[in-house]
C-alpha positions as CSV (number, residue, x, y, z in Angstrom):
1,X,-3.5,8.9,13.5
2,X,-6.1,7.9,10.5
3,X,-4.6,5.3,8.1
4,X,-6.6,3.5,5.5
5,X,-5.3,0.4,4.5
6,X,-7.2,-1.5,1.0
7,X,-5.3,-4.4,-0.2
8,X,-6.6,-6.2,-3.0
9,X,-7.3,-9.3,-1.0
10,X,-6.1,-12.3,-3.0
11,X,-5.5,-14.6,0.6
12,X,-9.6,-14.7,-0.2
13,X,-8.9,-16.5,-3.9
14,X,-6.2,-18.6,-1.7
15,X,-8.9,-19.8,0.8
16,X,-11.5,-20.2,-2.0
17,X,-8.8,-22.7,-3.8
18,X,-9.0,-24.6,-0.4
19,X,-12.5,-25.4,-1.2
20,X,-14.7,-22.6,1.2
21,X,-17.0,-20.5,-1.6
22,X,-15.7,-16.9,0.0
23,X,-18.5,-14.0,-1.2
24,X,-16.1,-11.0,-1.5
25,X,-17.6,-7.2,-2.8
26,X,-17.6,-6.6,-6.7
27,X,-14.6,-3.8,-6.0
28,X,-12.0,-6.7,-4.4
29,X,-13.3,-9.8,-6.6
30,X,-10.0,-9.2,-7.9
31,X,-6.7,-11.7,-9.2
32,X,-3.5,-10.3,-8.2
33,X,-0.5,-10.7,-10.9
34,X,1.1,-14.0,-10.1
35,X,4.2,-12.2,-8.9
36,X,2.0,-11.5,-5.4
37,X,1.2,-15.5,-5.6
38,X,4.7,-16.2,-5.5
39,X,5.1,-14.4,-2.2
40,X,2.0,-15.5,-0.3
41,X,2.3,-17.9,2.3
42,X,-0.8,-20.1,3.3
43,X,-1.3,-21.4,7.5
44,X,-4.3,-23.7,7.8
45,X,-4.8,-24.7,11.6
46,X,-7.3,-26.5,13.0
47,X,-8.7,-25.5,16.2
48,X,-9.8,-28.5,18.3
49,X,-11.7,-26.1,20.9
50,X,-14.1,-25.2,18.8
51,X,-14.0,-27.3,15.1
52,X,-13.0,-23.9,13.4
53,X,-10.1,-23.7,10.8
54,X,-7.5,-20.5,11.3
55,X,-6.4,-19.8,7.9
56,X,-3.7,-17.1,7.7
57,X,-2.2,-15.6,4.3
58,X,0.6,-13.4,4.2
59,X,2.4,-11.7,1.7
60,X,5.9,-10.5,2.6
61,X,8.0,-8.8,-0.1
62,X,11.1,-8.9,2.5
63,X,13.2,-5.5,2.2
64,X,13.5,-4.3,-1.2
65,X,16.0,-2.2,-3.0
66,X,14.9,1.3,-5.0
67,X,15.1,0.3,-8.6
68,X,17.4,3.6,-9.7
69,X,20.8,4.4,-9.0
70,X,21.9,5.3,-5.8
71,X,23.2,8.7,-6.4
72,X,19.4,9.4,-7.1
73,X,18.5,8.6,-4.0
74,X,18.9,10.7,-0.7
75,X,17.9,10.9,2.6
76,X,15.9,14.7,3.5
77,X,13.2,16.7,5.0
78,X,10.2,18.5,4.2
79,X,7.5,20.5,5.7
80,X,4.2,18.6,6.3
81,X,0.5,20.6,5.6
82,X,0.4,20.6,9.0
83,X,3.7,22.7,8.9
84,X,5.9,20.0,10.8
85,X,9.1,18.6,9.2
86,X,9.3,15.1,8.7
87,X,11.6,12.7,7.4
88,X,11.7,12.4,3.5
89,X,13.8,10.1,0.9
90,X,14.9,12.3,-1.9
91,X,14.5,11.0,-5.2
92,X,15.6,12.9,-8.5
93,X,14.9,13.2,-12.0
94,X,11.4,12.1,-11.5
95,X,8.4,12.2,-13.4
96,X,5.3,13.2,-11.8
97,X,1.4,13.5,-14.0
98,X,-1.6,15.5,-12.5
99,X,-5.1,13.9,-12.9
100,X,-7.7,15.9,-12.2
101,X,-5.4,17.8,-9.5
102,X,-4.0,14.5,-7.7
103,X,-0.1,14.5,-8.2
104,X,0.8,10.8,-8.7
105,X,4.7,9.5,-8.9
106,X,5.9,5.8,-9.2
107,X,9.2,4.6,-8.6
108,X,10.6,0.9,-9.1
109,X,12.1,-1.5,-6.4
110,X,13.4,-4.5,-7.1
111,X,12.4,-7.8,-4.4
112,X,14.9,-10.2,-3.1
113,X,13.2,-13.0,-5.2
114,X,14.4,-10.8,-8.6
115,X,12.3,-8.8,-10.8
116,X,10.8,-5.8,-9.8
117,X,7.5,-4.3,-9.0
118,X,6.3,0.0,-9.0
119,X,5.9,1.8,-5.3
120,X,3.4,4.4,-6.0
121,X,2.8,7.9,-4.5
122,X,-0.7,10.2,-4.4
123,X,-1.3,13.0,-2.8
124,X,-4.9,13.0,-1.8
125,X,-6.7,15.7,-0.1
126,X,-7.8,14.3,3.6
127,X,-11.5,15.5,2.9
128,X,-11.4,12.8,0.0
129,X,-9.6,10.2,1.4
130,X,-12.6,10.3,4.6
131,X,-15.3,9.8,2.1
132,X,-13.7,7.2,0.2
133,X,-14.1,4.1,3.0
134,X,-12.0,0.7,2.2
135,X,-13.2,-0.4,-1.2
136,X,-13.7,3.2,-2.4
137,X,-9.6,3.5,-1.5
138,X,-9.3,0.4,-3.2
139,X,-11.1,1.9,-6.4
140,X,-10.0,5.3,-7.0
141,X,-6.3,3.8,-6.9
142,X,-6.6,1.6,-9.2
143,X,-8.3,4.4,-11.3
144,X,-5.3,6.6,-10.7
145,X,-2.7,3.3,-11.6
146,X,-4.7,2.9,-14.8
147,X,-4.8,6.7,-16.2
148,X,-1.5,7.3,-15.1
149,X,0.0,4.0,-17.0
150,X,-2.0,4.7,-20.2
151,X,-1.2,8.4,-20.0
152,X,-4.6,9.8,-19.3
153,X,-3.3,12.4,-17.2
154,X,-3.6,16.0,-17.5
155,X,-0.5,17.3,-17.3
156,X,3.3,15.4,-17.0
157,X,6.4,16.9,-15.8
158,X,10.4,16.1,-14.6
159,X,11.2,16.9,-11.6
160,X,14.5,18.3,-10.6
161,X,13.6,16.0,-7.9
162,X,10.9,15.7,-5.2
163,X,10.2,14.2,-2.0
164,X,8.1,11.1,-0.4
165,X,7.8,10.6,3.7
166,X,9.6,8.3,5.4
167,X,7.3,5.4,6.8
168,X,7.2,3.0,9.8
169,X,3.7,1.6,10.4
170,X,1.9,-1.2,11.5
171,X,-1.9,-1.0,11.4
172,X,-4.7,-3.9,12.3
173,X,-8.4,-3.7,11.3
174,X,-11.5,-6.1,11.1
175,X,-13.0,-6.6,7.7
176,X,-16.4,-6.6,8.7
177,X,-17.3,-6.3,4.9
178,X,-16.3,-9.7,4.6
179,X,-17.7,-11.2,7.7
180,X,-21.5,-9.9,6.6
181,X,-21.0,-11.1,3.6
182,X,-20.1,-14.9,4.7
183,X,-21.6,-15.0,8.3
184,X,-22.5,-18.4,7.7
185,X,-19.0,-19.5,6.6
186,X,-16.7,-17.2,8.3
187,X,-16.6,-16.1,12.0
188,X,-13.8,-13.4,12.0
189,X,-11.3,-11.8,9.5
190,X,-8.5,-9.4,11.2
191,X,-5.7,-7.9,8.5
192,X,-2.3,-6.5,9.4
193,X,-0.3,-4.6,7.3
194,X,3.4,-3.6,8.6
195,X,5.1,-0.9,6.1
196,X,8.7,0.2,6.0
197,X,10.4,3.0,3.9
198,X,13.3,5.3,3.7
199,X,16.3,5.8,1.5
200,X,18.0,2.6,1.6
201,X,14.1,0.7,0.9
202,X,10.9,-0.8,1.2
203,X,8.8,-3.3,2.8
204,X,5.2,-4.5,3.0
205,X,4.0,-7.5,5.0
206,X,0.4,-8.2,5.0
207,X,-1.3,-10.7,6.4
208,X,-4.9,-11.8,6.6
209,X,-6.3,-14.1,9.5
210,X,-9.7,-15.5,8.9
211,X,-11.6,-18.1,11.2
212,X,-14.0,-19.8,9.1
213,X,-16.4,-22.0,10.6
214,X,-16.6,-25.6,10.6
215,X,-15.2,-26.5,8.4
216,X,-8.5,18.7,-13.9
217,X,-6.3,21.2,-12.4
218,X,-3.1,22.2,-13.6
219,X,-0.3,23.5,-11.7
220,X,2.5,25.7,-12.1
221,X,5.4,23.7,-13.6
222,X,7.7,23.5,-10.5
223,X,11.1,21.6,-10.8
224,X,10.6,20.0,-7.4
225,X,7.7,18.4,-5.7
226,X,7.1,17.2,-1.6
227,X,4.8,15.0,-1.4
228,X,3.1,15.1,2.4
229,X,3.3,19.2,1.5
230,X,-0.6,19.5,1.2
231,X,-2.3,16.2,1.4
232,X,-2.2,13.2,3.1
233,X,-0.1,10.2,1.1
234,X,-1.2,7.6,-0.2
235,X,1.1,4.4,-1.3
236,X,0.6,1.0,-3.0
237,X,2.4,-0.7,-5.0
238,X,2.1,-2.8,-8.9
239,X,3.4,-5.2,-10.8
240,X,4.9,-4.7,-14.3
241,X,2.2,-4.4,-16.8
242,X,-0.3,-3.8,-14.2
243,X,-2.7,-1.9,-12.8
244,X,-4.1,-3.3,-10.1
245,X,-2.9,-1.9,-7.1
246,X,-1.5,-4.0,-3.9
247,X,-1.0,-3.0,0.0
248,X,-2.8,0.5,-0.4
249,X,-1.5,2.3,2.2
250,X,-3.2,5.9,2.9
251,X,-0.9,7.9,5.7
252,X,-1.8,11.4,7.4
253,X,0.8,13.4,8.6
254,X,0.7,11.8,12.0
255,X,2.3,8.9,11.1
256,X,5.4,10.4,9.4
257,X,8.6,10.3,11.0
258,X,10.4,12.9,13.0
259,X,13.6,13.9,10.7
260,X,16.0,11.9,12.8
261,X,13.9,8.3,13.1
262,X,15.8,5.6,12.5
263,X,13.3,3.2,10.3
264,X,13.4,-0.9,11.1
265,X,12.9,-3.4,8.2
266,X,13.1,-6.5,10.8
267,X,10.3,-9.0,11.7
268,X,10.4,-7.5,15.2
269,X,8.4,-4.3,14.1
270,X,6.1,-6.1,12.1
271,X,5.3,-8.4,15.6
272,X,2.3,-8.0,17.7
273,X,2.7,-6.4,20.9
């Protein structure tokens, strides 16, 4: 299973507040909308073995609700580009734009603390998405976010409806782009992200541990569209008026669900084995 994960990494700003000077690359010197603030959590622990602090940020959007009417929404299948079928949610009446061949979808969910933030869908060819590294994920989505919001696309159409896999992952990487970058300051950085979705929702918990020390082509105009079909998917998610993309989440087709998975939203999935 390959799975790139780029999450604009705002825990970094949080630990900078705290009073460390945290060197980050150009593409993640980033602010998140302060709808991403709200939900972060901030763990400072003191290790007395060795005089490092363990500072952990998480953001946790809890289980939220697809922003459209339920009779929109469906549970199906589709056939993967690796001809498997895997689980699907349905959604209809959608609108999906082409830019420069990508097909690119958004659909709104609403968090348990109100408002409501944009789940975003790509399909991205795999020979892409291998070039494209962390940072370069993080880049060409927010490119993508951007065009598509100020309608720079090539070509827009409604969808009778299409098609999204259902996910269930859980993925853990270093950041050793931000260790070289601080190796006097920091000693390790690990991020998680957990990510749930099917027809009933959506969830994304990340969470960033760092130890610091010491202190254009366009298609036919089809009425439906699967997304998974052809590409890999990729997924992130944005605040209202916003393109800066959070929890980028790029999934091949061997982390989709078999059509009869039954997909868990609880802490218990999320937890470490």
């Amino acid at each position: 299973m390959v799975i790139f994960i780029a999450s604009a990494p705002t825990t970094h700003a949080d630990i900078s507040n705290l009073g460390f000077d945290i060197r980050l690359p150009k593409a993640a010197d980033v602010l998140l909308p302060g709808l991403f603030d709200d939900l972060c959590l901030i763990e400072v622990v003191s290790d007395p073995t060795t005089g490092n602090l363990v500072v952990t940020a998480t953001i946790d959007t809890q289980k939220m609700d697809w922003g459209l009417p339920s009779r929109q929404i469906s549970r199906s299948q589709f056939t993967d580009y690796r001809d498997t079928q895997r689980q699907a949610v349905k959604f209809t009446s959608q609108d999906v734009v082409w830019i420069s061949g990508v097909a690119v979808t958004s659909v709104p969910v609403r968090p348990v603390s109100g408002g409501y933030l944009y789940a975003w869908f790509a399909d991205i060819p795999a020979e892409e998405l291998s070039g494209l590294g962390y940072y370069g994920l993080f880049t060409r989505i927010a490119e993508l976010t951007g065009k598509a919001i100020r309608k720079g696309y090539d070509h827009r159409s409604t969808m009778d409806w299409i098609t999204v896999p259902a996910q269930q992952i859980k993925w853990e990487r270093q950041m050793a782009e931000i260790i070289s970058a601080n190796q006097l300051l920091i000693e390790d950085v690990q991020q998680m992200i957990f990510m749930a979705l099917d027809e009933t929702g959506m969830r994304v918990k990340a969470a960033t541990r760092s130890v610091i020390r010491g202190g254009s082509v366009i298609p036919e105009n089809p009425s439906t569209y699967h997304f998974g079909a052809k590409h890999p998917v990729v997924i992130w998610l944005t605040a209202p008026n916003s393109d800066l993309p959070f929890a980028v989440v790029a999934t091949t087709a061997d982390s989709w669900l078999d059509p009869n998975a039954v997909v868990a939203f609880g802490d218990h999935a999320y937890a470490s084995n």
